[in-house]
C-alpha positions as CSV (number, residue, x, y, z in Angstrom):
1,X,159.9,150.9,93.4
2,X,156.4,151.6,94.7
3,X,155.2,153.1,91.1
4,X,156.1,149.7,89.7
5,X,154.1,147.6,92.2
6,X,151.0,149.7,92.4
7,X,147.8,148.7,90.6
8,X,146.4,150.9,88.3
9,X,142.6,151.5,89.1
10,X,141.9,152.8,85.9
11,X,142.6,149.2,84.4
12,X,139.4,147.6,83.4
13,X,140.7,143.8,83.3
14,X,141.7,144.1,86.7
15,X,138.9,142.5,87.9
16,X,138.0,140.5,84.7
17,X,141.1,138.1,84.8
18,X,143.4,140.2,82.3
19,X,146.4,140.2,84.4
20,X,148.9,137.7,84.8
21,X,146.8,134.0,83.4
22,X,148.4,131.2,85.6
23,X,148.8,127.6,83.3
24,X,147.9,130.0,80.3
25,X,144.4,129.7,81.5
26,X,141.7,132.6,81.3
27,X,140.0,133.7,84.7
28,X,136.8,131.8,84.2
29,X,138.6,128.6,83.6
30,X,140.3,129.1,86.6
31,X,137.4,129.2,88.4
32,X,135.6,126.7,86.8
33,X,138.4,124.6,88.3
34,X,138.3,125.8,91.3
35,X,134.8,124.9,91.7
36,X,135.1,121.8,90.0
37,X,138.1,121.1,92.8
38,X,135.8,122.3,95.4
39,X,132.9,120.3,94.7
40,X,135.5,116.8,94.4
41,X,136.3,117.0,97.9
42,X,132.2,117.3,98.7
43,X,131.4,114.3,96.8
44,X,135.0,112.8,98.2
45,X,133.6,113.2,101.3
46,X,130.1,112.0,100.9
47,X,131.6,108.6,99.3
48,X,133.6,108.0,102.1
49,X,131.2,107.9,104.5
50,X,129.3,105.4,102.6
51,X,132.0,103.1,102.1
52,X,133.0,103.4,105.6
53,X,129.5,102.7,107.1
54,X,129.1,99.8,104.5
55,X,132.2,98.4,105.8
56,X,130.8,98.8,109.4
57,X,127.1,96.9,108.4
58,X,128.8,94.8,106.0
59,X,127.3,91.3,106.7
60,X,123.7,93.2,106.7
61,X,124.1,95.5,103.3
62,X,121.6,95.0,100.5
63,X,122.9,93.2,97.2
64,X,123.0,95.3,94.2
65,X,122.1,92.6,92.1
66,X,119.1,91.9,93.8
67,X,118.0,96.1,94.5
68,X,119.0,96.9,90.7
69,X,117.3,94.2,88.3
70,X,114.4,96.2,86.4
71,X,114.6,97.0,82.9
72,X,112.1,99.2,80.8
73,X,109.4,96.9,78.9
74,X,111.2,93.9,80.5
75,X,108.5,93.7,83.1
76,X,109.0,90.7,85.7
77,X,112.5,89.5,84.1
78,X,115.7,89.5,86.0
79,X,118.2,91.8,84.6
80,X,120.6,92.4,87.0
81,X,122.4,95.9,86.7
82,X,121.6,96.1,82.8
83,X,119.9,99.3,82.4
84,X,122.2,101.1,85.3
85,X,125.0,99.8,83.0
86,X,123.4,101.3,80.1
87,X,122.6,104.4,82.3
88,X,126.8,105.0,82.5
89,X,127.2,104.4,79.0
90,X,124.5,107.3,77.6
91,X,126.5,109.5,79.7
92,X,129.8,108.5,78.8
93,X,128.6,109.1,75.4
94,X,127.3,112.3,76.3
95,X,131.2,113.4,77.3
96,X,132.5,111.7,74.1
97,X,129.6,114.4,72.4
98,X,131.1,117.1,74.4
99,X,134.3,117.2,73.2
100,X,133.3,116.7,69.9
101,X,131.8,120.4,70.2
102,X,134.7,122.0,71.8
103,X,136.8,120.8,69.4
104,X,134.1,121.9,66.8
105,X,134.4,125.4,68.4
106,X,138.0,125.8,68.3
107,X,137.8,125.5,64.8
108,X,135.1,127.8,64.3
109,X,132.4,125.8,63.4
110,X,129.0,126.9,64.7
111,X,126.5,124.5,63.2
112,X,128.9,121.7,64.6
113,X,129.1,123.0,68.3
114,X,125.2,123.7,67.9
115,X,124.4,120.0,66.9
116,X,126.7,118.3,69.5
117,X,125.8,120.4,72.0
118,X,121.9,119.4,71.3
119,X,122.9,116.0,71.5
120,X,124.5,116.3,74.6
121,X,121.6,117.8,76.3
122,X,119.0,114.8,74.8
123,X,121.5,112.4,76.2
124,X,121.8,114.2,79.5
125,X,117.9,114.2,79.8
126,X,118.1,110.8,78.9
127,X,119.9,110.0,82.2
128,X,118.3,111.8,84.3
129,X,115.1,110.3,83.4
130,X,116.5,107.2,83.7
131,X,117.9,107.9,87.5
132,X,114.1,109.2,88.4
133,X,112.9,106.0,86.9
134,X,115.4,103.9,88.9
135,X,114.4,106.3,91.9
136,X,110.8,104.5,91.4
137,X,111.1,101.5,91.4
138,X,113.5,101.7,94.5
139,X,111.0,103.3,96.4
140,X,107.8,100.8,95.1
141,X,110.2,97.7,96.0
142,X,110.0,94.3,94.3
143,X,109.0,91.9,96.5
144,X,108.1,93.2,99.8
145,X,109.2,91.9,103.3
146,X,108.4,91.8,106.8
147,X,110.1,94.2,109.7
148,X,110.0,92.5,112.9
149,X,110.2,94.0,116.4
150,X,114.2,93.5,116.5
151,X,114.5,95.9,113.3
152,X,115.1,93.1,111.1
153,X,114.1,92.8,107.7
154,X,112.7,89.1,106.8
155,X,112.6,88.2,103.0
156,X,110.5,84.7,101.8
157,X,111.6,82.4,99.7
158,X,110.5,79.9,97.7
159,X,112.9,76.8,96.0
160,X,115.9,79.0,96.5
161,X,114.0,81.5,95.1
162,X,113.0,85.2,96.9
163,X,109.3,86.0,95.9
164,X,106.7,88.4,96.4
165,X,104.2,88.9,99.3
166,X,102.0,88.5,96.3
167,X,103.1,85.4,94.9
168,X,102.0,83.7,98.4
169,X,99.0,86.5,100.1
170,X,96.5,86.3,97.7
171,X,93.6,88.2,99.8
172,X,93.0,91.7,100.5
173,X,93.8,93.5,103.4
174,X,91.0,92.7,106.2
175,X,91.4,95.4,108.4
176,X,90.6,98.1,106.3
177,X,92.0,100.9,108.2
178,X,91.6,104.3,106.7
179,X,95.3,106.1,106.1
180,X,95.8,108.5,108.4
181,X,95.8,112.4,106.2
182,X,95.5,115.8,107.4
183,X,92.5,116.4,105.2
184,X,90.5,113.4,106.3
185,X,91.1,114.9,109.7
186,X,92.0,111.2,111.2
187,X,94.9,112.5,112.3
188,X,97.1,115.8,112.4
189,X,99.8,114.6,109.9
190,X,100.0,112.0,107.2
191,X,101.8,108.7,107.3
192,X,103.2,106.7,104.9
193,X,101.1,104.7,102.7
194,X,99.7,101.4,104.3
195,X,100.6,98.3,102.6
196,X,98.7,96.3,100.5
197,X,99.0,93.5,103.2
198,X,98.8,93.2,106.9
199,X,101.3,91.1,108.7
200,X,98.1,88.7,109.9
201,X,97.8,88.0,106.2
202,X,101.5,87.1,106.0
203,X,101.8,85.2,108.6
204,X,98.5,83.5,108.2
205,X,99.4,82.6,104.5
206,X,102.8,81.5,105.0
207,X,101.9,78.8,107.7
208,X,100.1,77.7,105.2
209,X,102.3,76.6,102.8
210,X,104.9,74.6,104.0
211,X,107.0,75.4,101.4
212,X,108.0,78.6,102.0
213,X,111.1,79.9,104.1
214,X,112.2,82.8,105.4
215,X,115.7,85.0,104.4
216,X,117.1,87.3,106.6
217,X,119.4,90.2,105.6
218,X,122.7,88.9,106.9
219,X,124.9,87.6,104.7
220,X,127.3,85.0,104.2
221,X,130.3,86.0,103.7
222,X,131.9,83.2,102.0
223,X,128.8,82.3,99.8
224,X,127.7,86.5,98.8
225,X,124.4,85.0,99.4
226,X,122.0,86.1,102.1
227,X,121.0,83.7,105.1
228,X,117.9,81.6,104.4
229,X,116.3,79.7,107.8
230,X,115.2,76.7,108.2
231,X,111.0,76.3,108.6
232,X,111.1,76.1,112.1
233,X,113.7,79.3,112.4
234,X,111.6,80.8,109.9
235,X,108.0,80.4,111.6
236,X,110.1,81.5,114.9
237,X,111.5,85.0,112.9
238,X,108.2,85.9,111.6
239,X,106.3,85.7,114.9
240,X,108.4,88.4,115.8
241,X,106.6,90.5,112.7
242,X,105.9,93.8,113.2
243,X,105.0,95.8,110.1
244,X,104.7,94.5,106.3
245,X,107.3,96.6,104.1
246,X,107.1,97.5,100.4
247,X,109.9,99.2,98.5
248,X,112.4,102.1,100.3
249,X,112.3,104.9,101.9
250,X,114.1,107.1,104.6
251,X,112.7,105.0,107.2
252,X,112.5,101.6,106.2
253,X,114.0,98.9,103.0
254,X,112.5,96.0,102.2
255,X,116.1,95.5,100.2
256,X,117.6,95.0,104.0
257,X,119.6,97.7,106.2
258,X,118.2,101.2,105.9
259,X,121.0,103.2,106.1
260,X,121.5,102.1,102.8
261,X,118.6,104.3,101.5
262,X,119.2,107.2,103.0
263,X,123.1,107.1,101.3
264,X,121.5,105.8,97.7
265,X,118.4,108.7,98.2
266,X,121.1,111.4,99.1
267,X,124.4,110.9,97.3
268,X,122.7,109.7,93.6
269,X,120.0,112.8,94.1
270,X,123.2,115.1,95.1
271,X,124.9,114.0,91.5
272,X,121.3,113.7,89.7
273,X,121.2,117.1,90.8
274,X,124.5,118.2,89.2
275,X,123.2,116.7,85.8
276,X,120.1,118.8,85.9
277,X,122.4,121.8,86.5
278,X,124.8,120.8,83.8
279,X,121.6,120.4,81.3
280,X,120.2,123.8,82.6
281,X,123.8,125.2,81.4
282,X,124.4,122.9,78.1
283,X,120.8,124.4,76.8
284,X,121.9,128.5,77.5
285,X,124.9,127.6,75.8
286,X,123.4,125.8,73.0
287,X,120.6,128.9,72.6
288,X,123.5,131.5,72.2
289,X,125.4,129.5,69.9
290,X,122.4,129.2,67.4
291,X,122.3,132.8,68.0
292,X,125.8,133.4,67.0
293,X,126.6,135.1,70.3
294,X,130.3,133.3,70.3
295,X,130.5,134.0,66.9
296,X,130.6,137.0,67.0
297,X,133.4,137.4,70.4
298,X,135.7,135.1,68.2
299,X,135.9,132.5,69.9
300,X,133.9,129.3,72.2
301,X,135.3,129.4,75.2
302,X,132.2,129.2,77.3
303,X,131.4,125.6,75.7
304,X,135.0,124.8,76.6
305,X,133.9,125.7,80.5
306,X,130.8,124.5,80.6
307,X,132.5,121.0,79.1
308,X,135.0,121.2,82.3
309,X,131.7,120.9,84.2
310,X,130.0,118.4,82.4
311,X,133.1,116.0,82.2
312,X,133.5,116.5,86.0
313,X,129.7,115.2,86.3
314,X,130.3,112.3,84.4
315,X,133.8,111.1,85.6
316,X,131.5,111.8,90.0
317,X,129.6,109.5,88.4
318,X,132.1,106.4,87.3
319,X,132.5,106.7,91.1
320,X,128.9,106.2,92.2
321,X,128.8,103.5,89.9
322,X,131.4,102.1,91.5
323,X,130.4,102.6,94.7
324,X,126.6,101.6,95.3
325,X,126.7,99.3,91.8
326,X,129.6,97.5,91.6
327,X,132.1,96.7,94.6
């Protein structure tokens, strides 16, 4: 009884996956799952929060369609979730590439795997150049706003219209204050970059065109729209003005609530981050195929794993989409 249940330590593939192969599966797939099961719940996890704090600051939470409406050579027109939506589809197409060289590898066909797999990596890059452009103009902003003492964000408008500081503040800044940097030795740290604008400027220039009204970042839940004052609300808000904002960060967003930021900066960085990894993988792959290094084993069962992965990236992704783009 106990010779029949003892392992044999001489046995090579005990450690490699050769006994038993649970679903018919080899050892590395089985892991590959296991990560990829793993790394769901993370991502699971991270989603959730953001929906549930979006829910919480629901009548304050930036727009999509206002935060999202740049397109490459397009500059100045209002294209609304355009270039995100052709974002998903490059890496949609990337997944449709992907399976074409598995299935190119189960029948043997190197130069096939070799080409799909190149063109999976060019899309990949593709995206991720695309996310680090989108990650720009987040961060530069559109049309800048005004944080008042309250933590507010207030947003001007003109005809219905939300404009930039520039559109209505047509000097320079007057104060000229030096930004503070460790190697001008103003200060012992640096801060973040001064605005173009100071909120005299603002202020100043707005009173003086009467046309102008302010919108603040709570929104109307019947309308989708965001609350626009009257003039005298509006001159009333902006006395409260504490610091011109332009574009996102970790601390402030000119797009409204902040919070939003730090989960756009954090969970689309966290998945850009996975695509990097995935094109890091796709290109060792695709260098030992040229070489022949499957070839010559008899078989492409690494592209197979390293497809699991890629899928996986792409189907996180339908979720951020979702998430921060769409609902």
């Amino acid at each position: 009884m106990g010779a029949n249940i003892a392992v044999n330590s001489d046995n090579k593939e005990t450690w490699g996956g050769g006994g038993v192969k649970p679903f018919g599966a080899s050892y590395g797939k089985m892991m590959m799952w296991f990560f990829i099961v793993s790394d769901a719940l993370t991502f699971s996890g991270f989603l959730a929060a953001y929906g549930l704090t979006r829910f919480k600051f629901i009548d304050s939470w930036p727009i999509a369609d206002e935060v999202f409406t740049h397109f490459p050579g397009l500059h100045g027109v209002h294209a609304p979730m355009y270039y995100v939506a052709l974002m998903t589809f490059i890496l949609i197409v990337s997944s449709v590439t992907m399976v074409l060289a598995v299935d190119a590898g189960h029948k043997m066909q190197k130069k096939k795997v070799a080409w799909y797999m190149f063109a999976t990596i060019v899309f990949g890059i593709i995206f991720v150049g695309s996310q680090a452009w989108e990650w720009k103009n987040f961060i530069n902003g559109s049309y800048g706003a005004v944080k008042t003492t309250d933590n507010h964000i207030l947003q001007f408008v003109k005809d219905g219209h939300q404009i930039a500081l520039a559109d209505f503040v047509h000097n320079d800044r007057k104060d000229e204050r030096v930004q503070h940097q460790r190697e001008n030795g103003l200060w012992f740290e640096k801060e973040a970059t001064i605005s173009q604008y100071s909120v005299a400027q603002v202020q100043e220039a707005f009173k003086a065109d009467p046309s102008l009204l302010i919108r603040i970042e709570k929104v109307n839940l019947e309308t989708k729209q965001k609350i626009i004052l009257s003039r005298e609300e509006s001159l009333a808000h902006l006395g409260k003005a504490q610091m011109v904002v332009e574009g996102a960060n970790l601390q402030v967003n000119e797009y409204g609530n902040p919070i939003f930021a730090d989960f756009f900066f954090f969970i689309t960085g966290f998945h850009g981050f996975h695509v990097f990894s995935g094109i890091v993988l796709n290109i060792i792959i695709f260098f030992n195929v040229v070489l022949g290094t499957y070839e010559r084993r008899g078989h492409y069962e690494m592209v197979e794993k390293v497809g699991l992965y890629w899928h996986f990236v792409d189907l996180v992704w339908v979720f951020v989409f979702t998430f921060f783009y769409l609902v």
